[in-house]
C-alpha positions in Angstrom: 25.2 -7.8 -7.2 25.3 -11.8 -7.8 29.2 -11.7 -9.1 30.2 -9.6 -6.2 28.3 -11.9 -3.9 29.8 -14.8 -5.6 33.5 -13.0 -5.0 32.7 -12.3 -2.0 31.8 -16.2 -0.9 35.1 -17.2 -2.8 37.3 -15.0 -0.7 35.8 -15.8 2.5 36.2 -19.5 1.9 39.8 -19.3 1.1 39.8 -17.2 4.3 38.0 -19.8 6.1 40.1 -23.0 5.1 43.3 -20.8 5.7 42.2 -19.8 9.7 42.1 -23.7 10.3 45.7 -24.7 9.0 48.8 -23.1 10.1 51.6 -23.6 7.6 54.8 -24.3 8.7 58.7 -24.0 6.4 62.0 -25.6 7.4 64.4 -23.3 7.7 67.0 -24.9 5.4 70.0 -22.7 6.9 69.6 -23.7 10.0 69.6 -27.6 10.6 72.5 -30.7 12.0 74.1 -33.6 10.3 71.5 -33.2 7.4 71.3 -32.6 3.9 68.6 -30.4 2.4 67.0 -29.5 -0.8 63.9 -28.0 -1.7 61.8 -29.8 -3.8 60.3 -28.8 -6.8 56.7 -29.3 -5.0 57.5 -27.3 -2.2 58.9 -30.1 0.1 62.2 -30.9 1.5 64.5 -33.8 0.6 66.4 -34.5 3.9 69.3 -36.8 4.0 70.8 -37.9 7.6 74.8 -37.4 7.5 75.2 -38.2 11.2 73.4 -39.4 14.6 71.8 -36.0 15.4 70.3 -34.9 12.5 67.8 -32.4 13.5 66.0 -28.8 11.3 65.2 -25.7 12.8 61.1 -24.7 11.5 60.8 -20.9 11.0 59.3 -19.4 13.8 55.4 -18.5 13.7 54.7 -14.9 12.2 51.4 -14.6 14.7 50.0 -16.3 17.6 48.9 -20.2 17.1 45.2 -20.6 17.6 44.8 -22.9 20.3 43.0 -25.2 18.3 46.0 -25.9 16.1 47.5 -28.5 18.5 48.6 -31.0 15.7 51.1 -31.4 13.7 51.3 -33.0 10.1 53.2 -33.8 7.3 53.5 -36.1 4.2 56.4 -38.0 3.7 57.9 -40.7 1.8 60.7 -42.9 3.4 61.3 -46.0 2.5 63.2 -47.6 5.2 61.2 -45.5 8.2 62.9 -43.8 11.0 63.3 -45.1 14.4 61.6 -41.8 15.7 60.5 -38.4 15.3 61.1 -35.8 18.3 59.7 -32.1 17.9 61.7 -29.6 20.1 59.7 -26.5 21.4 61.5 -22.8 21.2 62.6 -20.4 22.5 64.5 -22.5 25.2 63.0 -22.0 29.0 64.5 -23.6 32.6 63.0 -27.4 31.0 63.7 -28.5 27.8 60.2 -29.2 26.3 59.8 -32.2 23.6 57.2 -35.1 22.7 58.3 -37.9 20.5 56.8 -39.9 18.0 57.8 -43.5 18.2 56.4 -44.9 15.2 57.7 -43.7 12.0 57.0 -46.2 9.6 58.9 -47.4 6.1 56.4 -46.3 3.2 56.9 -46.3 -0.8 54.3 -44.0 -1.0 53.2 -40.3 0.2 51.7 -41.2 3.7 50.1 -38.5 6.2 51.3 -38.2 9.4 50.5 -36.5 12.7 51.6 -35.9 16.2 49.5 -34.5 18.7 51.0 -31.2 20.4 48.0 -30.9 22.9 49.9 -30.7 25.9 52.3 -28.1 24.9 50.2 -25.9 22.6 49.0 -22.9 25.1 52.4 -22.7 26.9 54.1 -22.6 23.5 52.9 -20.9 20.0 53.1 -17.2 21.1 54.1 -14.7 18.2 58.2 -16.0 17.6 58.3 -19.1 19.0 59.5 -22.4 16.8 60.4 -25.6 16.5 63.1 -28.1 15.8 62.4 -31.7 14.1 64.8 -34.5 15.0 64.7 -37.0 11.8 65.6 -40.2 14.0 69.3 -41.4 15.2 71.1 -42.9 12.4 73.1 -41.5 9.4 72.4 -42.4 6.1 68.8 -42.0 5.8 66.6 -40.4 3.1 63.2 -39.0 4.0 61.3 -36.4 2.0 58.5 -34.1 3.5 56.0 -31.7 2.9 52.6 -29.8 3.9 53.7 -29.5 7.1 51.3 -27.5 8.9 49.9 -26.9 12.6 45.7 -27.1 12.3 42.8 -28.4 14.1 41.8 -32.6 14.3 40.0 -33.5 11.9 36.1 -34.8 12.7 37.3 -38.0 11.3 40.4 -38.3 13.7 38.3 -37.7 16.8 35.5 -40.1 15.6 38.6 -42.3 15.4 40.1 -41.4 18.8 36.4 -41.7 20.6 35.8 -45.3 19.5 39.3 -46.2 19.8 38.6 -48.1 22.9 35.9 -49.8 21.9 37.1 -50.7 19.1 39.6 -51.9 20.6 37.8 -54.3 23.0 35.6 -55.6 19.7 38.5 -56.7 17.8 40.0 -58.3 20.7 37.4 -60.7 21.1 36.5 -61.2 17.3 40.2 -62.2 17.2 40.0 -64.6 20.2 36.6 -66.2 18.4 38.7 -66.3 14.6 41.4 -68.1 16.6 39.2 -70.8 18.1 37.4 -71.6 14.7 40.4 -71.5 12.9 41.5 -74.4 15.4 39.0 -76.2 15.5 38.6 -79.7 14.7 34.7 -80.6 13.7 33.3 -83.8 12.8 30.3 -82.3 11.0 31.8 -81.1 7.5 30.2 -79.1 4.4 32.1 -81.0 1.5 31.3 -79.2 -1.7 29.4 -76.0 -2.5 28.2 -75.7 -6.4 26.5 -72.8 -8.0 24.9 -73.6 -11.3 22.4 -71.0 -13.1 20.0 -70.3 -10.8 20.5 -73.3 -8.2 22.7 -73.8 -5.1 23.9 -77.5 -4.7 25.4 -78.3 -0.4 26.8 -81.5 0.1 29.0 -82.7 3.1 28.0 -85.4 6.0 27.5 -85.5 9.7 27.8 -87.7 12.6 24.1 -87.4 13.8 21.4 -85.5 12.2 19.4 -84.4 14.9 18.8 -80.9 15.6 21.2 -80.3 12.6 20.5 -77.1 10.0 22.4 -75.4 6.9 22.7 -71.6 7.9 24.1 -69.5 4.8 26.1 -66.5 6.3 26.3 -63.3 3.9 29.9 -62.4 3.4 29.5 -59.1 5.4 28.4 -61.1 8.4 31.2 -62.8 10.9 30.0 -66.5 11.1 31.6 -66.4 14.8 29.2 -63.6 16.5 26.2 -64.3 14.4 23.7 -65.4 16.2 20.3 -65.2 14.1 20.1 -67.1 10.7 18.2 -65.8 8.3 18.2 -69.3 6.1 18.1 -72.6 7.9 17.6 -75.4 6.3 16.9 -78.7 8.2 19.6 -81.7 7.7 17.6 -85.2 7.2 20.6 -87.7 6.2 23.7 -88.1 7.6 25.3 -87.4 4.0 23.1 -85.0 2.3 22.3 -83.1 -0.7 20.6 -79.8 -0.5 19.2 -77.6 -2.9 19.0 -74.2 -2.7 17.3 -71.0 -5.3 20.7 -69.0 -5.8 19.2 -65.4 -6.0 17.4 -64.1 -2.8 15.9 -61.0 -1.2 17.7 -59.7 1.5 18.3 -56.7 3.5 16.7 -54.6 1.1 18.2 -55.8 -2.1 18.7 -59.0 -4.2 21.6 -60.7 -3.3 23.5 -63.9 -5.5 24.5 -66.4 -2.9 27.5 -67.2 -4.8 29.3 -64.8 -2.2 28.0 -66.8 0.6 29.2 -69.2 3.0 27.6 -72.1 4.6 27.7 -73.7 7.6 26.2 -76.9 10.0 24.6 -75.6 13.0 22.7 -77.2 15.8 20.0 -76.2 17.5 19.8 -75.9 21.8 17.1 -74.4 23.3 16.1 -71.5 20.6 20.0 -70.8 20.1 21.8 -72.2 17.4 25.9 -73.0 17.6 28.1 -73.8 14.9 29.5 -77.0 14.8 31.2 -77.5 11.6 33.6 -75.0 9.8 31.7 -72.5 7.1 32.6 -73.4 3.1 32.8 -70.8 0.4 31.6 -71.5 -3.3 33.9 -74.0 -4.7 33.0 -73.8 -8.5 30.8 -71.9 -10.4 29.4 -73.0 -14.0 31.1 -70.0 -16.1 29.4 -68.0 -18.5 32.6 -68.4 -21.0 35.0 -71.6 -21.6 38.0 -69.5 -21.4 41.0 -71.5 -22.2 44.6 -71.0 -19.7 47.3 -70.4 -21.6 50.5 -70.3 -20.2 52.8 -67.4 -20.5 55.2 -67.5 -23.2 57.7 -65.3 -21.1 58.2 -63.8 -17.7 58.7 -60.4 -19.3 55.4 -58.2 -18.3 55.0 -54.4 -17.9 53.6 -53.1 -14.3 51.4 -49.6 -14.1 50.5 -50.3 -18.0 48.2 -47.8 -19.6 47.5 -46.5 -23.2 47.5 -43.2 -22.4 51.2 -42.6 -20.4 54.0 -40.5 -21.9 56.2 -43.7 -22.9 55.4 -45.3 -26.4 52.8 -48.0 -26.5 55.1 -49.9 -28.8 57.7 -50.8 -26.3 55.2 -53.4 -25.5 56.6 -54.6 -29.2 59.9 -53.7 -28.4 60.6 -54.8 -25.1 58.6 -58.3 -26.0 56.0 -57.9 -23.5 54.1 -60.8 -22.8 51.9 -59.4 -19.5 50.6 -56.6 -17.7 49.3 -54.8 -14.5 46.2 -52.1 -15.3 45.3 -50.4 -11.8 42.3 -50.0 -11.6 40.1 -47.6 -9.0 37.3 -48.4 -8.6 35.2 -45.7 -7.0 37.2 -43.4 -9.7 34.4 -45.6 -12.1 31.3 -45.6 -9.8 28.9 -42.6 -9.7 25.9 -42.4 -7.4 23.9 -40.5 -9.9 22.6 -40.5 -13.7 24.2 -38.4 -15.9 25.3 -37.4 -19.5 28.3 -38.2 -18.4 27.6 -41.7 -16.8 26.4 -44.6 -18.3 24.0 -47.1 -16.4 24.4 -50.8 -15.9 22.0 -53.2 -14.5 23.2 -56.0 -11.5 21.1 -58.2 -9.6 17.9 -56.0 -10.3 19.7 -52.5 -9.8 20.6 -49.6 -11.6 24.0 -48.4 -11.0 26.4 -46.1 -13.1 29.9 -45.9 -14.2 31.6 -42.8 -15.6 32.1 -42.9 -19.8 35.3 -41.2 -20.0 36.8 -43.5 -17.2 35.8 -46.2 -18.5 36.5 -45.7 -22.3 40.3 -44.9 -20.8 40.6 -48.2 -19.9 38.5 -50.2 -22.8 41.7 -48.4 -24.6 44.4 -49.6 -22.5 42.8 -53.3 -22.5 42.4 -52.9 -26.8 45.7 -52.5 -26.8 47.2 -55.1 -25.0 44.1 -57.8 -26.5 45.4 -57.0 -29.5 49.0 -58.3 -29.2 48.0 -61.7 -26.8 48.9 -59.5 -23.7 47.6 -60.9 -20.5 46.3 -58.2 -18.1 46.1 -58.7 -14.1 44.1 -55.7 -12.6 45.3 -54.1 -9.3 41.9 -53.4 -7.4 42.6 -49.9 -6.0 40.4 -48.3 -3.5 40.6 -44.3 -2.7 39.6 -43.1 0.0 36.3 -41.8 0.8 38.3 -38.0 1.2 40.2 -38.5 -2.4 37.1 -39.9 -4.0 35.6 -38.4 -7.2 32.0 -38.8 -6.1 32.1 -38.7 -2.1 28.8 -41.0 -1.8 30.3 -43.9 -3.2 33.7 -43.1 -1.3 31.5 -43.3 2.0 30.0 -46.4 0.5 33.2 -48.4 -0.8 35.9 -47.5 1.9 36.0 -49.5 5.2 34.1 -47.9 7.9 37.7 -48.2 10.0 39.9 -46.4 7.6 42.2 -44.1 9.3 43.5 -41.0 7.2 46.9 -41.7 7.3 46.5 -44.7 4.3 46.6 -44.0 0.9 44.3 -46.5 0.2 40.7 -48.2 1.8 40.2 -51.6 2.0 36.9 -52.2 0.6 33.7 -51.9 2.6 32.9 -56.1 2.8 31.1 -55.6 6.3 28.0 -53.9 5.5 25.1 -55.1 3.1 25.0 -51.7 1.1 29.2 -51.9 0.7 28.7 -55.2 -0.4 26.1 -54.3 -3.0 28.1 -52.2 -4.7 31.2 -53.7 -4.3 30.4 -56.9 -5.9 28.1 -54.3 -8.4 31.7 -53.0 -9.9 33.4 -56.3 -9.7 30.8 -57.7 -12.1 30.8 -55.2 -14.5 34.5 -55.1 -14.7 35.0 -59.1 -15.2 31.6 -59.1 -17.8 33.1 -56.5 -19.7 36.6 -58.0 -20.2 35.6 -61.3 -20.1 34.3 -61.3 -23.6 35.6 -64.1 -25.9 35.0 -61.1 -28.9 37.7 -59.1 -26.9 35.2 -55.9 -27.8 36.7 -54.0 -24.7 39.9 -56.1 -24.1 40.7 -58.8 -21.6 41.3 -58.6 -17.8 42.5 -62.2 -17.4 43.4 -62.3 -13.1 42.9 -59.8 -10.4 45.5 -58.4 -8.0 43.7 -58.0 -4.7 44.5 -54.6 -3.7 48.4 -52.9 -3.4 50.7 -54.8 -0.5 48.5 -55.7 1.8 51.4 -56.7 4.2 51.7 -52.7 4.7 48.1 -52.8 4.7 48.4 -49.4 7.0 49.6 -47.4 3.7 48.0 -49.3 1.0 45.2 -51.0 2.2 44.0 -49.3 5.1 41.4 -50.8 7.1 42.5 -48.7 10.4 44.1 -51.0 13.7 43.9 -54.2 13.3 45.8 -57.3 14.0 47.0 -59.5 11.5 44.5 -62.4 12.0 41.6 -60.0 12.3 42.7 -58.0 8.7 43.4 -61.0 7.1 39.3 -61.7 7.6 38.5 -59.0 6.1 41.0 -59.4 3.3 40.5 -62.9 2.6 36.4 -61.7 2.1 36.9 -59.4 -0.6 39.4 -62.3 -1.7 36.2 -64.6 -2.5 34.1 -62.2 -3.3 36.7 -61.0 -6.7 37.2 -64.9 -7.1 33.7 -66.2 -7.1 32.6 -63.2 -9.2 35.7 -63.3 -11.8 35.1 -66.8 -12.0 31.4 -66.7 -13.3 32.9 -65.6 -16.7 36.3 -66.8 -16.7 36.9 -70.5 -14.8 40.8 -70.2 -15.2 40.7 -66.3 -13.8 43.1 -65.7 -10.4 42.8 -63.6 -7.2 46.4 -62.3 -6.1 47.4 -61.8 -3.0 50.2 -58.5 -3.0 53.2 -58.0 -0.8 56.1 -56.1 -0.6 59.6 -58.2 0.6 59.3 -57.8 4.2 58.6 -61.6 4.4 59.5 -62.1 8.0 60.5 -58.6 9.3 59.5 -55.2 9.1 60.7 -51.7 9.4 57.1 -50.1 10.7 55.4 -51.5 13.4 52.0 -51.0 11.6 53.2 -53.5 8.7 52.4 -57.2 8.8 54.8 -59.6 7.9 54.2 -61.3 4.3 55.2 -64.7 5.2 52.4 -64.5 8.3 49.5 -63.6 5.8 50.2 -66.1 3.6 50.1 -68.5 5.8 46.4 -67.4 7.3 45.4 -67.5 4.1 46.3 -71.1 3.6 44.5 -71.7 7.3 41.5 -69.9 5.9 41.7 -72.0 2.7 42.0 -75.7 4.8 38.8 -74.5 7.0 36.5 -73.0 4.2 37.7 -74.5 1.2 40.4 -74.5 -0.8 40.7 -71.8 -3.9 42.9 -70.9 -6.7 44.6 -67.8 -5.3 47.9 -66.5 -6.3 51.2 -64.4 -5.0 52.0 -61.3 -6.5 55.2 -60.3 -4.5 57.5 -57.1 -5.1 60.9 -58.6 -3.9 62.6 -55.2 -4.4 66.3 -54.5 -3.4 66.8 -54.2 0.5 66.7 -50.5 0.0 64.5 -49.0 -3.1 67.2 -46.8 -3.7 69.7 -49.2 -3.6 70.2 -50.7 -7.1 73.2 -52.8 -6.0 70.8 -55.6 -4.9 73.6 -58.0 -4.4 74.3 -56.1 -1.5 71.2 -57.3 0.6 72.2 -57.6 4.3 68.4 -58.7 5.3 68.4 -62.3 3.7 68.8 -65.5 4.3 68.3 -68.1 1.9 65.4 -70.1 4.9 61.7 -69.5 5.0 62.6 -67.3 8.1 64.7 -64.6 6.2 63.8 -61.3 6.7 63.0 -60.2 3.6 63.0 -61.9 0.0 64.4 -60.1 -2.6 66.3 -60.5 -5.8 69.4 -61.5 -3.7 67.4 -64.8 -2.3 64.4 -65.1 -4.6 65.2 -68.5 -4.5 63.4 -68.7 -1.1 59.9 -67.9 -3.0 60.3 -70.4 -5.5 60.9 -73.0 -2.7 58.7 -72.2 -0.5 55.4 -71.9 -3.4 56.0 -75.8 -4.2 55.8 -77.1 -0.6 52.9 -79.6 -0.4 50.8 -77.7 1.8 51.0 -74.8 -0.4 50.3 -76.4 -3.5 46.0 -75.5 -4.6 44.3 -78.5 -3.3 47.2 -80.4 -2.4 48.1 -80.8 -6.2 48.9 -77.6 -8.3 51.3 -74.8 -8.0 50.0 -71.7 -7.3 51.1 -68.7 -9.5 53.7 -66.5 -8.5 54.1 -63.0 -10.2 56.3 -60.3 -9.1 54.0 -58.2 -10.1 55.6 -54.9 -9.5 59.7 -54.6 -9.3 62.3 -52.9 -10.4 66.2 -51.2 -9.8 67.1 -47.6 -9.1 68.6 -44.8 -10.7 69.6 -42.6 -7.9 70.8 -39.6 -10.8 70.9 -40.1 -14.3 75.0 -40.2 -14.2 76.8 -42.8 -16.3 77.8 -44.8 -13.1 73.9 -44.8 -11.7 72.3 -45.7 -14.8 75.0 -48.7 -15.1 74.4 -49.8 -11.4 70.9 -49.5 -12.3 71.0 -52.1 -15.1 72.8 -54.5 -13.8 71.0 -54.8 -10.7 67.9 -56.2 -13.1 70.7 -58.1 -15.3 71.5 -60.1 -11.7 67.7 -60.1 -11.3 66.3 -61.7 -14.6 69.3 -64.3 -14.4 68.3 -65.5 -11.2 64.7 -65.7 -12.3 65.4 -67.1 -15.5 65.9 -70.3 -13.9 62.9 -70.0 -10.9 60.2 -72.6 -12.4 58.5 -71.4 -9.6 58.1 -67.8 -10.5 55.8 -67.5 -13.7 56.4 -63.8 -14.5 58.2 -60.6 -13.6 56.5 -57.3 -14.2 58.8 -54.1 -14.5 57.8 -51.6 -12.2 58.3 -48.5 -13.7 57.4 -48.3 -17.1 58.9 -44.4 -17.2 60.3 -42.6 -14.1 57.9 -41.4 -12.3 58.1 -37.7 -10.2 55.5 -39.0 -7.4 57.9 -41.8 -6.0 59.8 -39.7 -3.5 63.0 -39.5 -5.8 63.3 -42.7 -6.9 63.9 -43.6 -10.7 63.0 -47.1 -11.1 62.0 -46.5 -14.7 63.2 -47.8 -17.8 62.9 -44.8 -19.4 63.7 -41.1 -17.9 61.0 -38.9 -16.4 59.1 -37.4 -18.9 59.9 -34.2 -18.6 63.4 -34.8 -17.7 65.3 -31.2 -19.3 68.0 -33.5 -21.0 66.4 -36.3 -22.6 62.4 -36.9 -22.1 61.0 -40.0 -21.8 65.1 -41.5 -23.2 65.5 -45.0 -22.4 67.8 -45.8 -20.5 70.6 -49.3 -19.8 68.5 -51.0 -18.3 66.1 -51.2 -20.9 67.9 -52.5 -23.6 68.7 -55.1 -20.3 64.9 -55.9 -20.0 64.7 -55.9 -24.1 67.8 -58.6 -24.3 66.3 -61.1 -21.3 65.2 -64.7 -23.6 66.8 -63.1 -26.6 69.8 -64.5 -28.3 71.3 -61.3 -27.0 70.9 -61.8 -23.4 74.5 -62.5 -23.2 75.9 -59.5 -25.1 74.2 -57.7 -23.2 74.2 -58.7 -19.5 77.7 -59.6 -20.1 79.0 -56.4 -19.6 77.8 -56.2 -16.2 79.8 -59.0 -14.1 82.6 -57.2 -13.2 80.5 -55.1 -11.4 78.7 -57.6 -9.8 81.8 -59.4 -8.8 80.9 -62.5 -11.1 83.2 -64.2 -13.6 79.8 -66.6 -14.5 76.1 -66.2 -14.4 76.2 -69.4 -12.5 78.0 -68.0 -9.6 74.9 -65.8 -8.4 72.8 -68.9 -8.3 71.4 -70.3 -5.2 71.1 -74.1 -5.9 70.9 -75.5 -2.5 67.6 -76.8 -1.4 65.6 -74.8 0.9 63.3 -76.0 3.3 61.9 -75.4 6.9 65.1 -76.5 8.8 67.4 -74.9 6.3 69.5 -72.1 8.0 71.6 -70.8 5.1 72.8 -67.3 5.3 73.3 -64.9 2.5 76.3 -65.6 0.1 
């Protein structure tokens, strides 16, 4: 009776799940200045031909349920489309149509959704359809799939319901941030030095009196807090204060390495702040790690032990560095198991799943063992794609919106905090270890392109200045952690090449972030932070880079990259850039790479000498410190594109072959280089290397436009 029970359940939840979805199919005969193929996941490849490119939807096979008023998709589109407009059918008196403004670029599978509720009722009897309208332009390649008509989600209208609130909050968080920001105070907090078990403040102010130290827990916003639970009285004008470092607080023990402190004065019973707030500016390390300098700017992006591709093209191809991603709620579990293993931080018990974790003890073995220096991309998943929904719910930020691919992290709640800063310690104690016993993690990348923080980093609606608060928090906290093992270990900052422009209005723009950070870093203290920027072609599918139309060679260009990579270089050693006024920050492009549209002879050529034009401009860039390929092997997920050195694994012709442009990477320092770049000029339009070279200086007032 149980098995027929247990049937019986299974059925009726597949039944279930299938009454709130209505699944929609193109109807690939009938469409308009397109080009369509089915994809081997069930999607469509659509490419515009003309300015009214537009595909019929099969019509519905029974009535629509009422409640499925929205419609969603996935798609992948790199340059965006200036619209999407849904046609209703069959045709009354009034054409009927709603249209989607904001169709953003995205290197990734993103979720999207209009909301039919005006029309559904009126339209979605037995036989009625619909017609998609892909934008206005030609020449555009957008791929889609699980297209369906279903219900809103509970997390869409928790969304929507708040929305105005929200709203109203952010607005006037963002006012305070800008008035702190600009600020001028008299009263300073100089120096903040964590030792063992000590907290040392030193700074000065005009007049003592009425004068305190308040500490402000990183998931607290020092510009609406208004009760202090630590204030400790200023008796000198200059002053010294020690602190204990540990504390209890909000239910756990917290290290007050991740705080920030700040002068307030006392009026009435109300304190006001009246000097800026200062991070930790050095921690006594655990380990006296040594920096070594790269030998090369050949590195490997997406690098792990356990892909298709051979781990001895790290040999082959001379690889000096790496990216590992990393996600971290893939490694947290809320529970004991057999199959977790416990770890103890600041007094509690948390757990981390062996099998993950012995994946990437591999991966770092490996690249340990041949000198290999290893920069982490902090990914996290949503709390919906999470192995272990607890700790999903616990790590993603309580704003994300379902259409990103990525959460940035929860830095706004004690509890997301907690377990937060749990993983980051366990991850820079493990592979911190002068024995290498697990490997080495030597810098951290920050997240994934936080400039299309909308895909990658989703934090839901926010402006710029207001993201950037949240960003530059988990920022310190990966710093000030990494850094009690490893004193030489990096924070990156990622971004894609919109540097001053940018195709979806839900992007930021690169050079804007950067230079909040900076503001962040003058007001609370000046840290070793670094760049890793993806200056891809114009168009990822473009390998023909030297093409561009989008850049200048001026700090305003519209997007940096390989064409005028010089702009980076330049713009990295300006004074005010330079860590503390004195050294230059590190610059990585940390994930690049040229395309393959097909695997034809002329593709794979245009392919490689797109990265032979790339690697000789950098060659000469003291200002760029390393170049990591993105991708290792061509990779089916990426909408198409094959940026890989070698072919897809399962490619029917040659799997997992290696293609031109890897014996181009393989050549770059090598005696070589010339052999085989060589062969690539003509197609470039070069008769020297020289002639590609941008070798005028670039500053602010410099208006140079693209050669």
């Amino acid at each position: 009776m149980l098995k027929y029970f247990i049937l019986f359940f299974f059925i009726y939840t597949i039944v279930s799940a299938q009454t709130n979805t209505s699944l929609l199919r193109l109807d690939t005969e009938k469409s308009n200045d397109t080009d369509i193929q089915v994809l081997e996941n069930g999607g469509w490849d659509i490419k515009t031909l003309g300015k009214d490119p537009y595909v019929f939807v099969k019509p519905l096979n029974k009535a629509l349920d009422l409640k499925h008023n929205q419609l969603s998709f996935s798609y992948f589109c790199p340059t965006g489309l200036d619209h999407i407009q849904v046609y209703f059918y069959p045709l009354g008196k009034q054409i009927r149509s709603v249209m989607s403004p904001e169709v953003g670029s995205t290197e990734g599978w993103v979720d999207f959704r209009i909301d039919l509720s005006d029309y559904v009722g009126a339209w979605g009897r037995t036989g009625d359809f619909l017609r998609m309208d892909f934008g206005t332009s030609a020449g555009i390649n957008i791929q889609v799939k699980n297209i369906k008509l279903r219900e809103m989600t509970a997390r869409e209208l928790e969304i929507q319901a708040s929305k105005e609130f929200k709203k109203q909050q952010e607005l006037m968080l963002e006012s305070n941030l800008q008035t702190y920001l600009d600020q001028d105070f008299s009263n300073q907090v100089s120096n903040v030095l964590i030792t063992d078990n000590k907290v040392t403040l030193t700074g000065k102010v005009v007049d003592n009196t009425n004068l305190y130290i308040a500490e402000i827990p990183v998931y607290e916003n020092s510009t609406a807090l208004k009760i202090f639970t630590c204030l400790e009285p200023i008796k000198n004008n200059n002053f010294e204060i020690d602190l204990n470092r540990f504390v209890e607080r909000d239910g756990f023990k917290q290290d007050r390495l991740l705080s920030k402190w700040m002068i307030v004065e006392k009026i009435n019973e109300q304190y006001l702040g009246v000097s800026h707030a200062r991070y930790t500016d050095s921690v006594v390390p655990k380990y006296n790690d040594t920096f070594t300098k790269l030998t090369s700017k050949k590195g490997l992006g997406g690098y792990s032990a356990h892909r298709e591709a051979p781990v001895s093209d790290l040999d082959s191809l001379g690889i000096t560095s790496a990216t590992v991603n990393i996600w971290i709620n893939g490694l947290l579990r809320s529970k004991p198991s057999k199959d977790n293993m416990a770890f103890e931080y600041l007094g509690k018990t948390f757990y981390i799943n062996k099998k993950k974790i012995e994946k990437y003890d591999e991966t770092m073995r490996s690249t340990s063992a041949r000198n290999i220096e290893v920069s982490a991309i902090l990914l996290v998943a949503k709390a919906s794609q999470s192995t272990d929904k607890v700790i999903g719910d616990i790590l993603q930020h309580p704003d994300t919106d379902p259409a990103g691919i990525y959460a940035m992290p929860n830095v706004t709640s004690p509890k997301g905090v907690q377990y937060y800063s749990a993983i980051l310690d366990f991850l820079a104690k493990r592979y911190s270890r002068p024995d290498k016993k697990y490997g080495r993690i030597h810098h951290y990348i920050i997240h994934n392109e936080v400039d299309a923080g909308w895909v990658w980093t989703n934090a839901g609606e926010k402006s710029a200045l207001v993201f950037m608060d949240l960003y530059h928090k988990s920022m310190r906290m990966s710093h000030n952690i990494a850094r009690k093992y490893n004193p030489n270990s990096k924070v990156f900052i990622s971004l894609t090449h919109y540097w001053n422009w940018t195709s979806n209005p839900r992007f930021y723009h690169s050079k804007a972030l950067l230079e909040l950070l900076l503001k962040y870093s003058k007001t609370e203290g000046d840290f070793e932070w670094a760049i890793a920027q993806h200056p891809y072609p114009e168009s990822l599918r473009e390998p023909k880079t030297w093409l561009d139309k989008k850049v200048n060679f001026d700090f305003d260009t519209q997007l940096i990259t390989f064409k005028n990579i010089e702009v980076l270089d330049a713009w990295v050693k300006q004074p005010e850039v330079l860590f503390k006024g004195k050294t230059k920050r590190l610059v990585y492009l940390s994930e690049n790479g040229t395309n393959s549209p097909t695997y034809s002879e002329k593709d794979l050529k245009e392919q490689a000498a797109g990265m032979a034009y790339a690697m000789k401009k950098i060659k000469y860039l003291d200002g760029i410190d390393a170049f990591q390929y993105h991708n290792w092997q061509d990779n089916r997920k990426e909408g198409g594109l094959r940026i890989g050195l070698r072919r897809f694994p399962d490619d029917k012709e040659n799997p997992g072959g290696i293609k031109p442009v890897w014996k181009v990477y393989q050549a770059f320092g090598t005696e070589k280089e010339d052999d085989v770049y060589d062969q690539y000029k003509a197609m470039i339009g070069v008769k020297n290397w020289n002639e590609i070279r941008y070798e005028v200086n670039i500053d602010k007032n410099s208006g140079a436009k693209s050669k």
